[in-house]
Every structure is written in C-alpha cells, then in structure tokens.
C-alpha positions as CSV (number, residue, x, y, z in Angstrom):
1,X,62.8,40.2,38.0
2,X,60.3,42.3,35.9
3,X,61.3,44.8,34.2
4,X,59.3,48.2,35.1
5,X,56.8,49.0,32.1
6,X,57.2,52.0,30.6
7,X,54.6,54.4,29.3
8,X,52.5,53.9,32.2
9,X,48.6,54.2,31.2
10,X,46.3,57.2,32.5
11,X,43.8,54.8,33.8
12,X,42.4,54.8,37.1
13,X,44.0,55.7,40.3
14,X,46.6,57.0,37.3
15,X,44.3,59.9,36.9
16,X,45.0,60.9,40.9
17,X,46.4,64.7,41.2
18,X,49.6,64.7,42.2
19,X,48.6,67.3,44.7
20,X,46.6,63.9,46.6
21,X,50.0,62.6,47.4
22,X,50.7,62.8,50.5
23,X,53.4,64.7,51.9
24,X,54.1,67.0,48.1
25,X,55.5,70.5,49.2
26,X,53.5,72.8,47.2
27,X,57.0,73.5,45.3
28,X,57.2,70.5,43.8
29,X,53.5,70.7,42.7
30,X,54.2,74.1,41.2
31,X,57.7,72.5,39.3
32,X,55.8,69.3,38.2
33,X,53.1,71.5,37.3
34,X,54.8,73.4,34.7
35,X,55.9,70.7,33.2
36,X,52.4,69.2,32.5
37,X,52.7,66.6,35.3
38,X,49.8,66.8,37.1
39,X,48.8,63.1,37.9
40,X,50.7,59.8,39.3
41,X,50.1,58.1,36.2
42,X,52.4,61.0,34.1
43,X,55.0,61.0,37.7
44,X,55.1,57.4,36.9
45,X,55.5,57.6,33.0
46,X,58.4,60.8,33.5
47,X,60.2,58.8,36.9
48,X,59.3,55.4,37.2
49,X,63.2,54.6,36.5
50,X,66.4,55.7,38.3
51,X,67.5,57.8,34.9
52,X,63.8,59.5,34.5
53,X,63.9,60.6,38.2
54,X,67.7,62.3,37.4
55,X,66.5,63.4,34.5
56,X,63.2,64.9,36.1
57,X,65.7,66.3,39.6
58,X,67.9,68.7,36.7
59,X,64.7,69.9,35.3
60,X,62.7,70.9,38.5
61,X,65.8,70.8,41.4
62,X,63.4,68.6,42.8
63,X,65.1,66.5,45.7
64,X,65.9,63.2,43.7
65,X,64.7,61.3,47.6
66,X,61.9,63.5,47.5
67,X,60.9,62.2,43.6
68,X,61.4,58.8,44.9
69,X,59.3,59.5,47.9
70,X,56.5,60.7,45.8
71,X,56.9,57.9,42.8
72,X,56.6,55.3,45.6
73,X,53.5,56.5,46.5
74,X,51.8,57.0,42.9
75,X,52.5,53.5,42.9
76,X,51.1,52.2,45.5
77,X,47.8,54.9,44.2
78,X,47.3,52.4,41.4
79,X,45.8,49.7,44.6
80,X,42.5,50.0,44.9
81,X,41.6,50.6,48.8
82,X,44.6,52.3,49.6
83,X,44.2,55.4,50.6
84,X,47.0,58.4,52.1
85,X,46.5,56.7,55.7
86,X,46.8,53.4,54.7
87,X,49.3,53.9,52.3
88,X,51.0,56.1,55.4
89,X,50.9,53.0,57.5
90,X,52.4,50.6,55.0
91,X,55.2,52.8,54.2
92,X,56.0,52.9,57.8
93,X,56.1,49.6,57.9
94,X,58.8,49.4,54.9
95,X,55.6,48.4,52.5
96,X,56.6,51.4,49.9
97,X,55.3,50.2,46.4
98,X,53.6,47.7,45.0
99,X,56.7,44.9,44.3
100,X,57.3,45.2,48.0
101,X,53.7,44.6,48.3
102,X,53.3,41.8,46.0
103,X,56.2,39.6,47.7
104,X,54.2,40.4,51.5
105,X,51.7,37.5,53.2
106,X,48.2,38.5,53.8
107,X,48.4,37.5,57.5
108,X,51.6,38.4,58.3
109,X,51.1,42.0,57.0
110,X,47.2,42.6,58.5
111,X,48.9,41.7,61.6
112,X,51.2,44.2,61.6
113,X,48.8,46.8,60.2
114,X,46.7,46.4,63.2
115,X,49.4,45.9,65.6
116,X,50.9,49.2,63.7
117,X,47.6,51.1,64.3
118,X,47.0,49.9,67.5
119,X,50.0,51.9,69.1
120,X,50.1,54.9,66.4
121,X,46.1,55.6,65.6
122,X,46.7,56.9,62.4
123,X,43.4,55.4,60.9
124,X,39.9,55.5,62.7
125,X,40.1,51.0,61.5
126,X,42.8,49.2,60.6
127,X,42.2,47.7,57.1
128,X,40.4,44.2,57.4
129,X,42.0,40.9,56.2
130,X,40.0,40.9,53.0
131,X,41.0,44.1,52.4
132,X,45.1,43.2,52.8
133,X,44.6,40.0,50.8
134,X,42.9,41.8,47.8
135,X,46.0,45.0,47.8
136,X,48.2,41.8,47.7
137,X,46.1,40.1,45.1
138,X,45.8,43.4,42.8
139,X,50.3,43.8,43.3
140,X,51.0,40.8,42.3
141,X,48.0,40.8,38.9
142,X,50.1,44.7,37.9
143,X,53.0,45.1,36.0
144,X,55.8,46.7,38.0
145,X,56.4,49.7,36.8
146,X,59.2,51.4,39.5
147,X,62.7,50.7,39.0
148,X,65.0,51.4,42.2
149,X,69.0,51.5,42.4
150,X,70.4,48.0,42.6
151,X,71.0,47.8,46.6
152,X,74.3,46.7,47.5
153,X,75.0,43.0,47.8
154,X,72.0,42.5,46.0
C-alpha cells in the first residue's frame, strides 16, 4: 500500500474553507480556526494520519470521529466534480475518500449512485457515467494522502 504523503499542497480544491465541509459544527471551525486551519488542504497536512488527528483531538477537544469525519471529506474535496451532495451520497454508500474511491468500478458505482438517489433524492441528477469514471480516473492518478487505523484482521 501507499504510504499517505505528507505535507499536502495548497493547490486546488486544497484551498476549500473548511467551513464548505459538510456537516463542521461551527465549534470545530472556531478550534481549527485558531489554530490557522482554515482550508482541507492544511486539515489534511495537520490530520491526514492516525497520530496528527490525536495530536490535533488534545489541542482542540475536537471529537477524534468527528476529525476523521471531516479529513475524509477534504479528501475526497481534492476530486474535481464532487461536490457536498455527491460527496454526501458516496459516503453513504461507504465511498469515504479517495483510496476507497480509486479501488471502486465505474459501472458498478454509477449504478449504485443512481439507484442511491433514486430512493433518497439528495441531488436534483445523479452524476453521469463520465462523470464517475473521471472521480475514479483522478483517485487512482493522486497520491494517498489519509492514513486510517489498521482494521482488525486486516
């Protein structure tokens, strides 16, 4: 596996407020906040790894499930095309970063996006074919950069 690169680059979606997360109670924006993290790419940089998230939990008393929550999502931020609702929609469907997105089939996954949408109505469209191919395209071409507890039996 790839190890997670560290020092992420402000480039990009990188440059996204914080505050555009979805689902970031506003005390965790004010604790970030004061510590000069304002945007996923400097979440990603300070809690990309299981010890920067610990480290990050003491100095805030931010949830350490609630900084995974959010790092998740400034990851999948650095896909082009995927918004809060999509992104919404793939983390229901257990799509909650961009490995897990890299290692999904194009077809497989539009399918269930539609499906997905089709019973929840989250999104006015579901996202087209193209559009799933190219977020799986652009997760497999970047560097993993979150780093998750070893599961058990893993």
């Amino acid at each position: 596996m790839n190890e997670p690169q560290q020092g992420v680059p402000e480039a990009g979606a990188h440059r996204l407020p914080v505050s555009k997360l979805r689902g970031v109670p506003q005390m965790a924006r004010v604790r970030l906040k004061s510590l000069r993290i304002t945007t996923c790419g400097k979440l990603l940089a300070a809690a990309a790894t299981p010890a920067g998230r610990e480290r990050l939990a003491a100095a805030t008393g931010i949830d350490p499930d609630l900084l995974l929550q959010l790092v998740r999502r400034a990851d999948l931020a650095r896909i082009n095309g995927i918004g809060t609702v999509f992104g919404l929609m793939l983390e229901a469907l257990g799509v909650d970063n961009v490995a897990r997105l890299a290692r999904e089939d194009a077809a497989s996954l539009h399918q269930a996006l539609r499906s997905f949408n089709k019973e929840e109505r989250l999104a006015r469209r579901s996202p087209t074919p193209e559009e799933v191919a190219e977020w799986i395209e652009a997760a497999r071409a970047l560097p993993p950069c979150v780093a998750e507890e070893p599961v058990e039996g893993d």
